[in-house]
N, C-alpha and C positions, 0 to 999 in steps of 0.2 A: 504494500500500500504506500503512494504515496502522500508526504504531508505537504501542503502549502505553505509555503514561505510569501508572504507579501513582498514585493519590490523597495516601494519607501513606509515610511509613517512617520505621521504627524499628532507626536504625544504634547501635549498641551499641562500636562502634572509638573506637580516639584519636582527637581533634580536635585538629589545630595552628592557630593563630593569627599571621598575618603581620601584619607591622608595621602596617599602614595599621590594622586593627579594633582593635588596640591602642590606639593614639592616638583614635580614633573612638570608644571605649568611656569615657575622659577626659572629652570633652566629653557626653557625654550619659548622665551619672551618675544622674540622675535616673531613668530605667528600665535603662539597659543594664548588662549584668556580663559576665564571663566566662561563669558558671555559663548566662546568660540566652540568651546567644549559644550555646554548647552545646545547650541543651534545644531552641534553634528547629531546629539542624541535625540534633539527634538525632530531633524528634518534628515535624517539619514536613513540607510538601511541598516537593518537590525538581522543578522544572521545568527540564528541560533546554536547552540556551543551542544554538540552533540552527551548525552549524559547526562546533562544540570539543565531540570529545567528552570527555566524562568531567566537565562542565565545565555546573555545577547553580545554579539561582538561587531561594532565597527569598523568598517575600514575606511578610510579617507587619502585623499592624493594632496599634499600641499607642495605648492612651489617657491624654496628658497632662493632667490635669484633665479638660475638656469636649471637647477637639481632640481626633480619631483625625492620627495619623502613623503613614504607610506604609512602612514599615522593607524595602530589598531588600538581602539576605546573599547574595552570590556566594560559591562554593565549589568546589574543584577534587576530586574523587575520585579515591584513589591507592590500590592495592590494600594496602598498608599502614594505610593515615589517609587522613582528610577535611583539605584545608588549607582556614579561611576566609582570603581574600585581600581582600575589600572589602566592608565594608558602608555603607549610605546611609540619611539620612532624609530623608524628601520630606512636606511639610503636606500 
């Protein structure tokens, strides 16, 4: 059987931020924000993490000058709120 995966979503909830994206948004000031982190969660696609449900991963393309970096945002879905938990940049 297959499951459906939507393309994008548009979650409109609160978004918490754990420590780790915190400290990860410090170092890479140059494009990342709170706000910037927000908008991928709220207006991205959401692929789900095979195993864990509720349990969604990001991926995003940003362009530092000429270089694309590939930005992945894990995120845990809570009927409440979205917690982001870890984000990465990979060249």
């Amino acid at each position: 059987m297959f499951r459906f995966q939507p393309q994008k979503r548009c979650y409109l909830g609160p978004i918490k931020l754990d420590s780790q994206p915190v400290r990860w948004i410090r170092k890479h000031r140059s494009f990342a924000s709170r706000e910037w982190l927000e908008g991928q969660v709220r207006y991205g696609k959401w692929v789900s993490e095979h195993g864990k449900p509720n349990h969604f991963q990001i991926y995003t393309i940003v362009y530092e000058g000429t270089k694309p970096i590939t930005v992945l945002i894990k995120i845990k879905w809570q009927p409440q709120q979205v917690l982001i938990y870890h984000a990465h940049a990979r060249a």
